[in-house]
DRENDO-1510 file (C-alpha; in Angstrom, 1 decimal, always signed):
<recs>
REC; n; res; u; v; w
REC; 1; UNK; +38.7; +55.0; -11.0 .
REC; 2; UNK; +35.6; +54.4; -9.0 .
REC; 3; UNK; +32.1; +56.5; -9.7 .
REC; 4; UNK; +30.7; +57.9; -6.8 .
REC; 5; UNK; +26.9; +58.3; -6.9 .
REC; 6; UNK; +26.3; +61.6; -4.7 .
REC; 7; UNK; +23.4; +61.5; -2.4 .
REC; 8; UNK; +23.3; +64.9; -0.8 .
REC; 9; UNK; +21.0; +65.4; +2.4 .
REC; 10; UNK; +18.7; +68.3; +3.2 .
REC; 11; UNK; +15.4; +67.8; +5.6 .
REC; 12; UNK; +15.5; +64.4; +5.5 .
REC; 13; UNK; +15.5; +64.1; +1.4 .
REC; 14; UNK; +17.9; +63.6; -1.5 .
REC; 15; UNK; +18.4; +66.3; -3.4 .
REC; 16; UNK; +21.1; +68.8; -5.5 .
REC; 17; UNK; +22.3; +72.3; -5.4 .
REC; 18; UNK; +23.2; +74.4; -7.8 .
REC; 19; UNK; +26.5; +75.9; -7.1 .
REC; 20; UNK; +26.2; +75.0; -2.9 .
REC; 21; UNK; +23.4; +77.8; -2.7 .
REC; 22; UNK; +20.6; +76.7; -0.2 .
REC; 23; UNK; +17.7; +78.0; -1.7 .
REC; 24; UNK; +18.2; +76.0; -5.7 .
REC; 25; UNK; +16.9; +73.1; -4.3 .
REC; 26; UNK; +15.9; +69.7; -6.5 .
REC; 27; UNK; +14.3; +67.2; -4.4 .
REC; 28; UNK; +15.4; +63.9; -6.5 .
REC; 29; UNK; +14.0; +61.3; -3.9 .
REC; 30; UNK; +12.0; +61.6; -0.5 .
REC; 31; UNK; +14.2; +58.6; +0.9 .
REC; 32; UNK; +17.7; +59.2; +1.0 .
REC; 33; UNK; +18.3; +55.6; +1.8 .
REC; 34; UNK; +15.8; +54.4; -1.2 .
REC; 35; UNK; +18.2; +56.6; -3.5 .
REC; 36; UNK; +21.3; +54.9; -2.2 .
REC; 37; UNK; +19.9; +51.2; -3.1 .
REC; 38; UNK; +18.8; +52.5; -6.7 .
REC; 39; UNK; +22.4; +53.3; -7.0 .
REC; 40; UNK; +24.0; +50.0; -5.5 .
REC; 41; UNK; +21.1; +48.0; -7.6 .
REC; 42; UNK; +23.3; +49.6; -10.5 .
REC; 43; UNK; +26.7; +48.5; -9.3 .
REC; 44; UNK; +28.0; +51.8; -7.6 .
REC; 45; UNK; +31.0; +50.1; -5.5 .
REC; 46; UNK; +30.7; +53.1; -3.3 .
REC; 47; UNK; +28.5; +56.0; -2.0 .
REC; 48; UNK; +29.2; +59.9; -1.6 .
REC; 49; UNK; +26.9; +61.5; +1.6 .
REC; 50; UNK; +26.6; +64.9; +2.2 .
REC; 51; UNK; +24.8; +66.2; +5.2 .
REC; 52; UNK; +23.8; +69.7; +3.8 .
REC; 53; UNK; +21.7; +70.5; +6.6 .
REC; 54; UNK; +25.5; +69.7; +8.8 .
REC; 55; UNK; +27.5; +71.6; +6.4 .
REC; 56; UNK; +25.6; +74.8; +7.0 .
REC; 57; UNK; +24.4; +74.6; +10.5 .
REC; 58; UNK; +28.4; +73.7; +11.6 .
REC; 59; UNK; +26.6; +70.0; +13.1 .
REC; 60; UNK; +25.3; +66.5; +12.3 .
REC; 61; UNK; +22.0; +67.0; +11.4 .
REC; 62; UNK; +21.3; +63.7; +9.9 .
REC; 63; UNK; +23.0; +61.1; +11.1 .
REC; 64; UNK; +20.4; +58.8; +11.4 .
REC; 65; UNK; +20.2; +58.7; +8.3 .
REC; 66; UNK; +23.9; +58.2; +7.0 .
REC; 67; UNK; +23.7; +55.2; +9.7 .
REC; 68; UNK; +20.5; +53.5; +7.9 .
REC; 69; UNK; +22.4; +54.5; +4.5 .
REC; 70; UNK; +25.6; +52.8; +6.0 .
REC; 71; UNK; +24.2; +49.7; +7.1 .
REC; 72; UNK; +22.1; +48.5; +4.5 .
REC; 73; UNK; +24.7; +49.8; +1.4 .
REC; 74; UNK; +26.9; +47.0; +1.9 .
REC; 75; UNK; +30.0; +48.8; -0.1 .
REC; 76; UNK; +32.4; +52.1; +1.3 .
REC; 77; UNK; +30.7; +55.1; +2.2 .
REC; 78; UNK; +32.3; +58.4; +2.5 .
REC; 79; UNK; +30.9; +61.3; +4.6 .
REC; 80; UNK; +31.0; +65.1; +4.4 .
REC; 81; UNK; +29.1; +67.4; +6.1 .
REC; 82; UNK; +29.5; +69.3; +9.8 .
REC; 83; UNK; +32.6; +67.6; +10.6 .
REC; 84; UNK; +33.7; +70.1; +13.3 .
REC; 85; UNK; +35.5; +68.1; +16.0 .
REC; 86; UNK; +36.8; +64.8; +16.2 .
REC; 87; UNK; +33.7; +63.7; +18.5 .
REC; 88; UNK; +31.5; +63.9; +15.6 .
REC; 89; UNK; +34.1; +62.5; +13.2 .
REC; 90; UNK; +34.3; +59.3; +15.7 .
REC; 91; UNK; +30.5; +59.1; +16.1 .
REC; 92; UNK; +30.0; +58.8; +12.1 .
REC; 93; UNK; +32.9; +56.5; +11.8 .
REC; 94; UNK; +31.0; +54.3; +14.7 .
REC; 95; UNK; +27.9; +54.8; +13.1 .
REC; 96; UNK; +29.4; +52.7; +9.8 .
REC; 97; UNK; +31.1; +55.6; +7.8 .
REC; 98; UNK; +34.3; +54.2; +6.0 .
REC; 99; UNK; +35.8; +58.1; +5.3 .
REC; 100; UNK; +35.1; +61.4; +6.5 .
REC; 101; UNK; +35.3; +64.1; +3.8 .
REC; 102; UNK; +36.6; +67.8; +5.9 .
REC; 103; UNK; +35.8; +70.9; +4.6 .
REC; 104; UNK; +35.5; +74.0; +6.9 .
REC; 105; UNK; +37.2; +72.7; +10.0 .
REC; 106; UNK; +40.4; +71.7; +7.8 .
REC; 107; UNK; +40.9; +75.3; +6.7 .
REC; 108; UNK; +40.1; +77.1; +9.8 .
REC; 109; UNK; +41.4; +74.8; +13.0 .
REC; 110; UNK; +44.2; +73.1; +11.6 .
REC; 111; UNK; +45.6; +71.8; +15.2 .
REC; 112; UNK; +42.1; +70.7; +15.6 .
REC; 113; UNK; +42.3; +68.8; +12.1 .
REC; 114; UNK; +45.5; +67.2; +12.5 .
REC; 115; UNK; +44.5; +66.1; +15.9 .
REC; 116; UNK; +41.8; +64.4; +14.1 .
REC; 117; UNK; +43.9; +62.6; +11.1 .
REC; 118; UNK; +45.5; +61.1; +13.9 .
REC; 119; UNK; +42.8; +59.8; +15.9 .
REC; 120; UNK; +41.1; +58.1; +12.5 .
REC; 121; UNK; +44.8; +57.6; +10.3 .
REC; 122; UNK; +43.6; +56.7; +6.7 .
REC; 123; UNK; +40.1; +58.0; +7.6 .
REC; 124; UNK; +40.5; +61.7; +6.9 .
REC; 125; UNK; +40.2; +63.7; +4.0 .
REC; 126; UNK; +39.7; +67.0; +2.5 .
REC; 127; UNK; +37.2; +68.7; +0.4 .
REC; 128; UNK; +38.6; +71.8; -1.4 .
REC; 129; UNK; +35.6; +73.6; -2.8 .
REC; 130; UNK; +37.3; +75.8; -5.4 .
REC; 131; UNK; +35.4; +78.8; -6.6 .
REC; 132; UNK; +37.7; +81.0; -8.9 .
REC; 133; UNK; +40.6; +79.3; -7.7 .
REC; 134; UNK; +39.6; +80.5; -3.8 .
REC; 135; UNK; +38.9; +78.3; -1.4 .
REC; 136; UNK; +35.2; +78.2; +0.3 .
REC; 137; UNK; +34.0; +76.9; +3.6 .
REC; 138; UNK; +30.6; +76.4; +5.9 .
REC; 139; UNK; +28.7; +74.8; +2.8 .
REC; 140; UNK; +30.1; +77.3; +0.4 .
REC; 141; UNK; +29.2; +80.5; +2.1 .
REC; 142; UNK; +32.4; +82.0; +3.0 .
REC; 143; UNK; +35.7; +82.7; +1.2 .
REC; 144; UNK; +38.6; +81.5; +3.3 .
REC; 145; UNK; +41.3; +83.8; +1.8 .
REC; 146; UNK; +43.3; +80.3; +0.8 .
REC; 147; UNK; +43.8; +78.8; -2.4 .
REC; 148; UNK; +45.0; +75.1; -2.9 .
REC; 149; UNK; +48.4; +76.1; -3.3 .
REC; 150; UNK; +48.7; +77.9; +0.3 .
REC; 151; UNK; +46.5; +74.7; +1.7 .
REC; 152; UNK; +48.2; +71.1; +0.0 .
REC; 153; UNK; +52.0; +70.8; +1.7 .
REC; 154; UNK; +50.2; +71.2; +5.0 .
REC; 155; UNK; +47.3; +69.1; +4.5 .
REC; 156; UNK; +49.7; +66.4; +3.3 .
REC; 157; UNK; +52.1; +66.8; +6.4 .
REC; 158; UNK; +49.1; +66.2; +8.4 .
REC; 159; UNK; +48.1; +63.0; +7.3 .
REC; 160; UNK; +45.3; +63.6; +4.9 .
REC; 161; UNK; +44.2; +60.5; +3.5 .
REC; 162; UNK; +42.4; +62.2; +0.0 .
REC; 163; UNK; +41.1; +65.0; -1.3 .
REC; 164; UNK; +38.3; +65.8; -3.0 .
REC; 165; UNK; +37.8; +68.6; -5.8 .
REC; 166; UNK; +35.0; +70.6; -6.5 .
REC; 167; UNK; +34.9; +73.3; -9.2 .
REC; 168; UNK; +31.8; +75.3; -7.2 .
REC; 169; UNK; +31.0; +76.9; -10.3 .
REC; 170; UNK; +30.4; +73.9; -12.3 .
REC; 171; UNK; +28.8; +72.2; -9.6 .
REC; 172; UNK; +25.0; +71.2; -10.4 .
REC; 173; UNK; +25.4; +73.2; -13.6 .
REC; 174; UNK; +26.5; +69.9; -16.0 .
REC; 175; UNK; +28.5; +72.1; -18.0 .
REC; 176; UNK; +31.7; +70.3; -18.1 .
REC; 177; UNK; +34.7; +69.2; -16.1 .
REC; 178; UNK; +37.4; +71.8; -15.5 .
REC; 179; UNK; +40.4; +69.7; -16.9 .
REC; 180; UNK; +42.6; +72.3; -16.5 .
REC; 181; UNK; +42.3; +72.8; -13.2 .
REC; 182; UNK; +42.1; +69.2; -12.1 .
REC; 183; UNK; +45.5; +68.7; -14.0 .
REC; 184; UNK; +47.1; +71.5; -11.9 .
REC; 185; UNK; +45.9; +70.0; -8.7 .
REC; 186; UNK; +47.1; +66.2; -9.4 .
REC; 187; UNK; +50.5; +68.1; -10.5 .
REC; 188; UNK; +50.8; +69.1; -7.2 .
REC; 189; UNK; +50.2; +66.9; -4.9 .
REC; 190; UNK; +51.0; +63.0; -4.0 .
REC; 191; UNK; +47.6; +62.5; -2.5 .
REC; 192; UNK; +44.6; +60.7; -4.8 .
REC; 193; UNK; +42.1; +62.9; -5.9 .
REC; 194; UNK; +38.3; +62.9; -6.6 .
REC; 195; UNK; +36.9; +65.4; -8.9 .
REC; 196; UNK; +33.5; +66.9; -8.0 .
REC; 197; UNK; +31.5; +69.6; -10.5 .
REC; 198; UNK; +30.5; +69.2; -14.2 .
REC; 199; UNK; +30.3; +65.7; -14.4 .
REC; 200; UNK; +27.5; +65.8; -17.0 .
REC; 201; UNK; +27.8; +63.3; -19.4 .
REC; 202; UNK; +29.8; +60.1; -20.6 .
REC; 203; UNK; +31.8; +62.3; -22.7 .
REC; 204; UNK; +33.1; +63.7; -19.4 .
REC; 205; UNK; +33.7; +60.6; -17.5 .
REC; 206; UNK; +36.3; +59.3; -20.5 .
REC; 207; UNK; +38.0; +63.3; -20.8 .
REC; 208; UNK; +38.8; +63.2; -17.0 .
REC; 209; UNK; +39.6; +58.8; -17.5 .
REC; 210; UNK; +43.3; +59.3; -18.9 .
REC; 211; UNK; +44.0; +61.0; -15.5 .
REC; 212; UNK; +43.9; +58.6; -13.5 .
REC; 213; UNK; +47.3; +57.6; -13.9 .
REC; 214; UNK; +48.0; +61.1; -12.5 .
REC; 215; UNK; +46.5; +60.2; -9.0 .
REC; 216; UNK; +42.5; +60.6; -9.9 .
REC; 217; UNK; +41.0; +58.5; -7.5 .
REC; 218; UNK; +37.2; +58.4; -8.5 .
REC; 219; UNK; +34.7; +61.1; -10.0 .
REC; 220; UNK; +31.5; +62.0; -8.1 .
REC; 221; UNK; +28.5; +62.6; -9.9 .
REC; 222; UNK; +25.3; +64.2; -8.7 .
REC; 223; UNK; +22.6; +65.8; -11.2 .
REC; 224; UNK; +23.9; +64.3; -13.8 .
REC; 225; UNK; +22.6; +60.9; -12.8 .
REC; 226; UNK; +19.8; +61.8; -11.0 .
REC; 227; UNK; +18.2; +63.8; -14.5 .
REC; 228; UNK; +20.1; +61.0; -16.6 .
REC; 229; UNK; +22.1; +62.8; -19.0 .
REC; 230; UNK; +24.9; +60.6; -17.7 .
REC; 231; UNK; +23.1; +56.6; -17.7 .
REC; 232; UNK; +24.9; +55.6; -14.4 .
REC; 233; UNK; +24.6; +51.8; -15.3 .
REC; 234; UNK; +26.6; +52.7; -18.9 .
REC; 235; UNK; +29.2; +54.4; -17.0 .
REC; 236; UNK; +29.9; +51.6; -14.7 .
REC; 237; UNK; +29.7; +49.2; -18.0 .
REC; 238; UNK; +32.2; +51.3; -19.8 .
REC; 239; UNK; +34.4; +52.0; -16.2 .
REC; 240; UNK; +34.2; +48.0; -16.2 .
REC; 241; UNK; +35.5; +47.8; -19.6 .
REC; 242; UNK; +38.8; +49.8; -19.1 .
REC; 243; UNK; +39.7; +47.8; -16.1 .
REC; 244; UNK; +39.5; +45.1; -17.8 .
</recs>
């Protein structure tokens, strides 16, 4: 199960929302690219980037800086963010991104995204944003009518490489993984999974662990890390430790 240090971007900084809104903004670093070495000098094997500024304006807003972040990391990084069209999705994969993480485009074209998990096969996956068991798209903002249920057989027909998971109203709030529904998900689908939202502490880290032999892929961690109530070195130590 690999930990995914989260380094979201908005005007050119690092920072964290609480629950996707726009205005509960933490700035945790001025350098998105500083924050991503700070990470990898702590053995993060690979990076979570979200263009915030993309995911609400519907384009890549700063891929400049994903590129810097891409070629000096070293290690996978995966890519969310303003993903509308398989132009952009080809520019970031050019520009040194490993995976592209989908959110609103998935939901709403779905020729368009299929058309795309073709062009970039193994490349392509999804990001359900999960808010009360509905589904969310354009940074959060909008309810797409779906649920995960009405979403997964399709998604996986199309070729969707992995998906990640975010409990929306856990998200920034370090109150907790939502086992429960994480457990439903991996019940019902083939596809790995990364969970997103809650991650506050170790504590968390080792409840969602024994999971992984139900297809959890990795856990992404955000403010959590960034204010230290989860040591990110002592959860790669204790990661390390159960591989071994």
């Amino acid at each position: 199960m690999i930990l995914y240090p989260a380094i979201d971007i908005k005007d050119g900084k690092c920072v964290r929302l609480k629950q996707g809104l726009a205005d509960q903004v933490t700035v945790f670093d001025p350098d998105p690219v500083a924050a991503a070495g700070h990470w990898l000098g702590l053995g993060a094997k690979a990076l979570h980037v979200v263009d915030l500024d993309g995911a609400f304006d519907g384009e890549p807003v700063n891929m400049k800086i994903v590129e810097k972040i891409c070629r000096s990391s070293g290690v996978p990084v995966q890519l969310g963010g303003g993903i509308r069209d398989i132009a952009t999705a080809k520019a970031y994969v050019s520009a040194g991104v490993s995976r592209l993480l989908i959110g609103t485009l998935a939901l709403a074209d779905p020729d368009t995204f299929g058309a795309m998990c073709a062009e970039l096969p193994g490349k392509v996956g999804v990001s359900l944003d999960a808010d009360g068991g509905r589904l969310k798209t354009k940074g959060w903002v909008e309810d797409s009518g779906l649920t995960v249920d009405d979403v997964i057989p399709r998604l996986e027909a199309q070729g969707t490489a992995f998906l990640v998971y975010t409990d929306i109203s856990r998200d920034g709030m370090q109150s907790g993984v939502n086992l429960q529904a994480m457990e439903s998900l991996l019940s019902k689908t083939r596809l790995p999974v990364i969970a997103a939202g809650g991650v506050a502490t170790l504590d968390d880290l080792k409840a969602l662990a024994p999971l992984a032999s139900k297809g959890l892929a990795g856990v992404i961690s955000g403010r959590a890390i960034y204010t230290g109530t989860l040591d990110f070195a002592e959860a790669m130590a204790w990661l390390g430790q159960q591989a071994a």
